[in-house]
C-alpha positions in Angstrom: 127.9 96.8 114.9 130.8 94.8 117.2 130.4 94.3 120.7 132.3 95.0 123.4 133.2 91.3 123.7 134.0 90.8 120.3 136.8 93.3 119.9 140.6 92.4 120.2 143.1 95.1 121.7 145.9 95.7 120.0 148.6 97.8 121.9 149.7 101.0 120.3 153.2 100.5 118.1 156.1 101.4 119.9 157.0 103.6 117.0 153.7 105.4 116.9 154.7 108.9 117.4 157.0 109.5 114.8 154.6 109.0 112.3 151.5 110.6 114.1 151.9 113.9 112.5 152.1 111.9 108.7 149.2 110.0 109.6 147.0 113.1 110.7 147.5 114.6 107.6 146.5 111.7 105.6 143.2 111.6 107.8 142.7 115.5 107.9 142.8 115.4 104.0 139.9 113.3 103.8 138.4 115.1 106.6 138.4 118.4 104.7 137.3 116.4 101.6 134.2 115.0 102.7 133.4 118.0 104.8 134.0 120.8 102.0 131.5 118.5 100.0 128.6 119.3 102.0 128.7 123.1 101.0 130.8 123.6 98.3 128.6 122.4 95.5 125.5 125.0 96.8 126.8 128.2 95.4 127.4 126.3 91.9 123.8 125.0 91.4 122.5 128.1 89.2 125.2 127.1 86.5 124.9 123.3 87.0 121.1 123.7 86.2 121.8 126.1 83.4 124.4 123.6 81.6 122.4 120.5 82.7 118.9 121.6 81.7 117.5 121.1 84.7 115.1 123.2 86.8 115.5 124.6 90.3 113.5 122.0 91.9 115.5 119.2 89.7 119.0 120.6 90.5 117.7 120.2 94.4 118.8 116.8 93.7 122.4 117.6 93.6 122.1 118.6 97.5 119.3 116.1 98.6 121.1 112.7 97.0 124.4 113.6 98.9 123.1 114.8 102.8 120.8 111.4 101.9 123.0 108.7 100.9 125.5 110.0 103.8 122.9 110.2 106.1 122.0 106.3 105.5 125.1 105.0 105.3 126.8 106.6 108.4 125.3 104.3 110.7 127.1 101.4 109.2 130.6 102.6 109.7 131.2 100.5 112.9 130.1 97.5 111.7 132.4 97.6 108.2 135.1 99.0 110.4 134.9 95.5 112.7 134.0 93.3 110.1 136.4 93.8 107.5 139.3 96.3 109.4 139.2 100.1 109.7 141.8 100.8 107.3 140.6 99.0 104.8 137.4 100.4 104.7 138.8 104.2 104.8 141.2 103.3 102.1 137.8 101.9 100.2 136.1 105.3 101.3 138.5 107.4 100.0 138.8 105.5 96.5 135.2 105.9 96.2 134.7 109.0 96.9 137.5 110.5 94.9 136.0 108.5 91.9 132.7 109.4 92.4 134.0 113.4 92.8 135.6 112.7 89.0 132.5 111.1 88.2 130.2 114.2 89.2 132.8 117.0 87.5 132.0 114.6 83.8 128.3 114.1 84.6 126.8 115.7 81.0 123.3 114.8 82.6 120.8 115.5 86.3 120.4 111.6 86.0 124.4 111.0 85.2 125.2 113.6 88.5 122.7 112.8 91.0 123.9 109.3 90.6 127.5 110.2 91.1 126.5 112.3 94.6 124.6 109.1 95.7 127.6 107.6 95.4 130.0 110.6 97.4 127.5 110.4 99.8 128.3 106.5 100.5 131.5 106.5 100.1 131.7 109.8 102.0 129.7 108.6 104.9 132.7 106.8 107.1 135.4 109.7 106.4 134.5 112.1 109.2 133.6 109.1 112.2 136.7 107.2 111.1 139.2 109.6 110.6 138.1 110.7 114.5 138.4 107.3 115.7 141.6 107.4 114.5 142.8 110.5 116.2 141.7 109.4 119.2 143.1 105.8 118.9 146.8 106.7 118.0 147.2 109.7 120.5 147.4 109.0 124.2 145.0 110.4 126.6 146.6 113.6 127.4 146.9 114.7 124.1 143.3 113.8 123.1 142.3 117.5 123.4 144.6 118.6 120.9 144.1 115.6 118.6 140.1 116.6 118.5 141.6 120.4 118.3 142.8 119.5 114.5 140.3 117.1 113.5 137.5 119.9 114.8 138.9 122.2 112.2 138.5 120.1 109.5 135.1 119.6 110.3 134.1 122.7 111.1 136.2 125.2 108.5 135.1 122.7 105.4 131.6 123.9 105.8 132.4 127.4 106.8 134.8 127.5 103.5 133.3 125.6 101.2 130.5 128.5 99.5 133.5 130.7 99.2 135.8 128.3 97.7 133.0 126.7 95.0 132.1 130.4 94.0 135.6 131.1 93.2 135.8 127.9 91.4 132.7 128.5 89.9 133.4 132.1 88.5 137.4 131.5 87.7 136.7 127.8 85.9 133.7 125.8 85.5 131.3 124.7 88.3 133.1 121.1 87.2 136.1 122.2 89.2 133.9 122.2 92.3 134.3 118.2 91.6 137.2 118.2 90.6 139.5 119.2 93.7 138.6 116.5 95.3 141.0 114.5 92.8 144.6 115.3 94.1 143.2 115.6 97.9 142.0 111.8 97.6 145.0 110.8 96.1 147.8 112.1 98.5 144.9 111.1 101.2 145.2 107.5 99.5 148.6 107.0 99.8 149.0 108.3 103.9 146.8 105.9 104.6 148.2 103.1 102.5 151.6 104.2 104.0 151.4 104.9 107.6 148.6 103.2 109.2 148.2 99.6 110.6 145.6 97.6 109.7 143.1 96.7 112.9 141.9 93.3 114.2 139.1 91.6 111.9 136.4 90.4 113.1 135.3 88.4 110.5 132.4 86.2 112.6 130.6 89.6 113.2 127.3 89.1 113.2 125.3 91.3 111.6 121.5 93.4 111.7 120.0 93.1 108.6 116.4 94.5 109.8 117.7 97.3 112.6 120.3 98.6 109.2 117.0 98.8 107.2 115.0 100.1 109.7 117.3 102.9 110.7 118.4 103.5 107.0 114.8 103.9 105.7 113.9 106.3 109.2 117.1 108.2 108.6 116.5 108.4 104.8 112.7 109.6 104.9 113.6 111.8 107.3 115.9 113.6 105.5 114.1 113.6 102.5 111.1 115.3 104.4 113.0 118.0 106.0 115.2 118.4 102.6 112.2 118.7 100.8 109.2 119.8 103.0 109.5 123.7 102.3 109.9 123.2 98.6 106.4 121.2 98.9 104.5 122.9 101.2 104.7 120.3 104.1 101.8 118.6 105.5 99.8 119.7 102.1 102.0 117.5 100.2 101.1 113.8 99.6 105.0 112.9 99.2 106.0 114.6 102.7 102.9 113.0 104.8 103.9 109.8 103.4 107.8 110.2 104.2 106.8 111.3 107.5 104.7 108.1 108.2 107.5 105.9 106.9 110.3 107.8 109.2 108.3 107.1 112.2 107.1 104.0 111.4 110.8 102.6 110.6 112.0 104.8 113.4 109.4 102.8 115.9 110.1 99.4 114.9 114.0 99.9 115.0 113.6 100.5 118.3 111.5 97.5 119.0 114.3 95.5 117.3 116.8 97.1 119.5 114.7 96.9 122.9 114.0 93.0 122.1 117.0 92.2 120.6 118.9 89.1 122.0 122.3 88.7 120.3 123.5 91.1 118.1 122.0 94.4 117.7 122.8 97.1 114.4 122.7 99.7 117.3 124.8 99.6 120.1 122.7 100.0 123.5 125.9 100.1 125.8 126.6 103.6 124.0 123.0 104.9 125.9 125.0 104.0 129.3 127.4 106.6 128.8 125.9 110.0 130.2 128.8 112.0 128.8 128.0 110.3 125.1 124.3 110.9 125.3 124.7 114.6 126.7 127.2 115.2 123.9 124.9 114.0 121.2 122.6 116.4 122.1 125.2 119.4 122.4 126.7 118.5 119.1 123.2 118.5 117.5 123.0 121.7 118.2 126.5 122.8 117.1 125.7 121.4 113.2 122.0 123.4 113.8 123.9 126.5 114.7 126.4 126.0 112.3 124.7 124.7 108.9 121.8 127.1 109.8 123.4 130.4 110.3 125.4 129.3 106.8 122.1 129.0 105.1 120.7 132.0 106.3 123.5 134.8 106.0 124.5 134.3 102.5 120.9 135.2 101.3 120.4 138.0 103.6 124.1 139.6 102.4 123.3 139.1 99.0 119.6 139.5 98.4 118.4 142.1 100.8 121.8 144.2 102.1 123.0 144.7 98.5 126.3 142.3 98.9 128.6 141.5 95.8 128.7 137.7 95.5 132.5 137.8 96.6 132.0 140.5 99.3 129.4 138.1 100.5 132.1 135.5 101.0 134.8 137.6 102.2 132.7 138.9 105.6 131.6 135.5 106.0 134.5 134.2 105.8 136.2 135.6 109.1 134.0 133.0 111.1 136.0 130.1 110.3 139.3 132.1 111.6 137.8 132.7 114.6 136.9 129.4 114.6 140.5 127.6 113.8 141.7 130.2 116.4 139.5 129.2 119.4 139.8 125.4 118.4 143.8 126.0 118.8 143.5 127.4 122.4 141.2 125.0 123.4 143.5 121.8 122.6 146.5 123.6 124.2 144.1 124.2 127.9 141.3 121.9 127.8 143.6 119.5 129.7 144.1 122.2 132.2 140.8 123.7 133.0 137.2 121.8 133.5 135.9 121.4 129.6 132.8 122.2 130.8 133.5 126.1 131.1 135.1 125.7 127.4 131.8 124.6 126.3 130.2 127.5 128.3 132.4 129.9 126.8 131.7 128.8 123.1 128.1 128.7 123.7 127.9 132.6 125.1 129.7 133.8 123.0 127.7 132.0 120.1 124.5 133.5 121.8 126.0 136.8 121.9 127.1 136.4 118.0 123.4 135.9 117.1 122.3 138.6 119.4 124.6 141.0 117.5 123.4 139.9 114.2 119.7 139.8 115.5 120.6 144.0 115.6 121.2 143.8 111.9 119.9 146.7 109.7 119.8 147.5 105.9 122.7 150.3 106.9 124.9 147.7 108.6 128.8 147.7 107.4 130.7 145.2 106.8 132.8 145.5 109.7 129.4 144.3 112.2 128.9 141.3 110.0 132.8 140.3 109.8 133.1 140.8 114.0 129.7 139.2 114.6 130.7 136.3 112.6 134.0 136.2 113.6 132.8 135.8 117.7 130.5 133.2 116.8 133.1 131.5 115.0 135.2 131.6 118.3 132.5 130.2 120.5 132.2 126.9 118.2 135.4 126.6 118.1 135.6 126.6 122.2 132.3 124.0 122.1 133.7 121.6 119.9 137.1 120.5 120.6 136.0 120.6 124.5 132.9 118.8 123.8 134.6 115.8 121.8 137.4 115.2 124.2 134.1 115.0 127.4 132.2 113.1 125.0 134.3 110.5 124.6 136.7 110.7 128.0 134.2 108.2 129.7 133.7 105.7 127.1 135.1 102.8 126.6 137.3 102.6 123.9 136.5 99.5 122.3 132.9 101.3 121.9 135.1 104.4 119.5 133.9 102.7 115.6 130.2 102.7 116.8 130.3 105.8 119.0 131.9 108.0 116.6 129.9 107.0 113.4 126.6 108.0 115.8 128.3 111.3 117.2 128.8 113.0 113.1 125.7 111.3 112.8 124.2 113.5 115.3 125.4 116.7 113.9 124.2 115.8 110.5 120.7 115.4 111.8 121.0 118.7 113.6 122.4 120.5 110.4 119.3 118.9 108.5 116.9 120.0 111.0 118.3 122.9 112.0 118.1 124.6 108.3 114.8 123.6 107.6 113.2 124.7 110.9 114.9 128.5 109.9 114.1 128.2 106.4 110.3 127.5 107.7 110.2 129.8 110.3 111.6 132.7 108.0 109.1 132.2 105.3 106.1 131.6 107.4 107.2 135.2 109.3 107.9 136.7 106.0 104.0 136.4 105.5 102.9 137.2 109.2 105.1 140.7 109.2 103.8 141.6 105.5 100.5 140.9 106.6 100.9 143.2 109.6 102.3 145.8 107.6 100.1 146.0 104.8 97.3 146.7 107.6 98.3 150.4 108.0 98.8 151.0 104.7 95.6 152.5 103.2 94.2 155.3 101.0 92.6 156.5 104.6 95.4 157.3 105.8 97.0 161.0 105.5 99.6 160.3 107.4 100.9 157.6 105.3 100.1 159.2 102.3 101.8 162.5 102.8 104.9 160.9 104.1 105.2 158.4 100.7 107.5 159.2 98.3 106.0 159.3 94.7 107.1 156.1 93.6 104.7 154.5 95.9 101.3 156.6 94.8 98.9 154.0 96.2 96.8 155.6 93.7 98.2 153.8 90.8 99.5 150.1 89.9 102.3 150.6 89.8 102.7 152.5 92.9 101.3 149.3 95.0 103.1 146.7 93.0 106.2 149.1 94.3 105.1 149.5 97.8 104.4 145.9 98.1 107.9 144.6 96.8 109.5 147.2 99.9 106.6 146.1 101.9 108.4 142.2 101.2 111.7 143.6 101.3 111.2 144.6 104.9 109.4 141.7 105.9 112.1 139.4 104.9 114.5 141.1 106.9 112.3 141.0 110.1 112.1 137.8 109.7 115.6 136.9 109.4 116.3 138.9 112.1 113.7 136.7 114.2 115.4 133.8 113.1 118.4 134.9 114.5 116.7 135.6 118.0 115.0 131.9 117.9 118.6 130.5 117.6 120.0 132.2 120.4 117.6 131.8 122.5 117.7 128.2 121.8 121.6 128.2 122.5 121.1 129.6 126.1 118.9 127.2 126.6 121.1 124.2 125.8 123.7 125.1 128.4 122.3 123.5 131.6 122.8 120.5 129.6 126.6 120.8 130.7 125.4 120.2 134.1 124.6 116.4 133.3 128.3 116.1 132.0 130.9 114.6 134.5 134.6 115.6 134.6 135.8 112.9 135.8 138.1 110.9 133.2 138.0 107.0 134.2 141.4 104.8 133.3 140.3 103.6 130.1 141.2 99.5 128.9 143.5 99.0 126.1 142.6 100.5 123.0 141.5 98.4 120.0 143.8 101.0 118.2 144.3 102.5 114.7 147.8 101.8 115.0 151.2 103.3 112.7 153.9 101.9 111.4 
């Protein structure tokens, strides 16, 4: 990655304003893009395994190939950025990625698709760190709040949108559509870019890491892999996930000896550790892609599976959180300048904790209206974290620092995300067996009580009377155990706000900008 000394500043083009709102566009579409990607495709795996002849565990591969190869390759977005110029590398981004979408709506095969989300995932990887680094590049200081304002809602209402939009797609054309989209976003995407943004300085003596990009490719990889696939194998009684988690600590250890003893240049960029408003802002957005990607993966199941939600009904009461969200992240970029970010953040994270204690009060008789308004708050309070959280994030760093900084924030969240779905998804089906096993204990021919009070269709007397007591027995299980899940996360977003206390207000003058410049 480039150092600080190695970066030229450019000044901002006098002209740069009249084309800021063409060039936010251009980025935005990519944005949304790369950021749909991660969750449109999950609603449309039943029919891509159907017509691909693959099995459930197979078809996995669709999702794990994608979060893997962007996970590995995000990393490496500040050093291409410096090394061979920002906008070429987004205009390379976006070609690839567009290609490889086309490439994934033709795959006939698992081998043929899985190969063409490897490469989405790659090419995807610098969209979201780039396209920030841009926003914050080409708008002055004052306006930073607002710039993160738009580029929060494209990262934040693609994965909110994206289960709804690929189940329409799915049930109105082909789960090949789901692919296809991407095609005419890439293309106008393309030609903004092309059109309205200056190239930056090369650096073309940049040194660069070969062992710290392995090492932290190969930790962030196996990690991934292990969390992706650790439920599916049964964890630590799998051979495959002892062995990933070996490897993700081993690489993970000696990246940071290469780091610690490293001399010249370094893949990771230790001056971004100096920054207490970076570091603290890593760990909040962490938790923003947990909350986010986790309460995703759980509500969609719950709706359809246990509360007797259509498919599209399922979509329709989720889909309020995302206005709430685009909502919240408007009136943030219009006061964050205004008022101390810090009680933005605040805001967002109660009233996220308050979204989950709501939905932790979820019954089998709950209407639709409690899950639209529950969603709908906790839409608002991400909304009021993350535009807030950017702009404080990134208010006391040094701008020549943006390529790398930005690349290891969206890192950050992905991690979270990762994490965050597979700790629920754990949690809920290890509870799932603790509250079945604590039901089942009162249940027994020795007890009147019960019995009398059983309908007939659960005679413990007879087989089929148990097998039918012990599927509601499950039913009910599942639900308490969602329900707990809920409970864990908010109690885990109350305790992430004293973290706001390490965060300083204070806004430094910051040097010139090695900008992202317009024509």
């Amino acid at each position: 990655m480039p150092s600080a000394e190695s970066v030229t500043a450019i000044p901002a083009a006098p002209d740069a304003a009249r084309h800021r709102g063409l060039v936010t566009v251009a980025i935005m579409l990519a944005t949304i893009m790369q950021t749909l990607d991660s969750t449109i495709a999950n609603v449309a795996l039943p029919h891509m395994a159907g017509n691909l002849s693959a099995s459930q565990d197979q078809i996995s591969w669709v999702l794990t190939s994608y979060i893997v190869a962007a996970a590995i390759a995000t990393p490496l977005t500040g050093w291409l950025s410096g090394r061979f110029g920002r906008k070429r590398i987004f205009l390379t981004s976006v070609v690839g990625f567009t290609l490889a979408s086309a490439l994934c709506g033709l795959s006939n095969s698992l081998t043929e698709i899985v190969l063409a989300r490897l490469l989405q995932g790659l090419f995807g990887a610098a969209l979201v760190p780039l396209s920030q680094s841009i926003m914050l590049d080409t708008n002055p200081k004052e306006k930073h709040a607002q710039a993160m304002a738009i580029w929060g809602m494209g990262v934040m209402i693609g994965p909110i949108l994206g289960p709804t939009l690929g189940g329409w797609l799915t049930d109105n054309f082909s789960w090949r559509w789901v692919f296809f989209v991407n095609i005419p976003v890439g293309v106008l995407s393309f030609l903004g870019i092309k059109a309205y943004i200056r190239e930056t300085t090369i650096q073309s003596k940049l040194r660069f890491d070969v062992y710290g990009c392995v090492a932290l490719s190969l930790a962030i990889g196996l990690l991934q892999m292990f969390l992706d696939r650790g439920e599916l194998l049964d964890w630590f009684s799998s051979t495959e996930i002892v062995l990933e988690a070996a490897g993700a600590l081993v690489s993970f250890a000696f990246f940071i000896a290469l780091t610690a003893t490293a001399r010249g240049a370094s893949f990771f960029n230790v001056q971004l550790l100096k920054d207490r408003n970076f570091v603290t802002g890593l760990a909040l957005y962490f938790m923003v892609g947990l909350l986010l990607y986790a309460t995703r993966a759980l509500l969609p199941p719950l709706l359809q599976s246990l509360m007797g939600y259509p498919v599209v009904t399922a979509g329709l009461v989720i889909g309020p959180s995302g206005i709430g969200t685009m909502l919240s992240m408007m009136v943030a970029g219009r006061i964050a300048t205004r008022t101390d970010p810090r009680a933005l953040i605040g805001l967002g994270f109660g009233l996220t904790a308050f979204s989950l204690w709501q939905m932790s009060g979820f019954s089998f008789n709950t209407g639709e209206s409690a899950v639209v308004w529950s969603g709908f708050i906790q839409g608002l309070g991400l909304g009021f974290v993350s535009v807030p959280l950017t702009t404080i994030s990134f208010s006391t760093l040094n701008p020549i620092y943006r390529p790398d900084g930005t690349s290891i924030y969206s890192l950050s969240r992905n991690i979270g995300s990762s994490i965050g779905i597979s700790v629920m998804q754990t949690v809920l089906t290890r509870n799932t067996a603790l509250f079945h096993s604590q039901m089942v204990e009162h249940i027994n021919l020795a007890s009147p009580a019960l019995q009398a009070g059983l309908p007939a269709v659960y005679n413990l007397a007879t087989l089929q009377g148990l097998a039918a007591l012990n599927s509601e027995v499950t039913r009910q299980a599942t639900f308490l155990a969602y329900i707990n899940d809920f409970k864990i996360m908010m109690v885990v977003t109350l305790l992430s706000m004293p973290l706001l206390l390490l965060m300083r207000k204070q806004r430094r003058a910051a040097p010139p900008v090695d900008a992202q410049v317009m024509e």
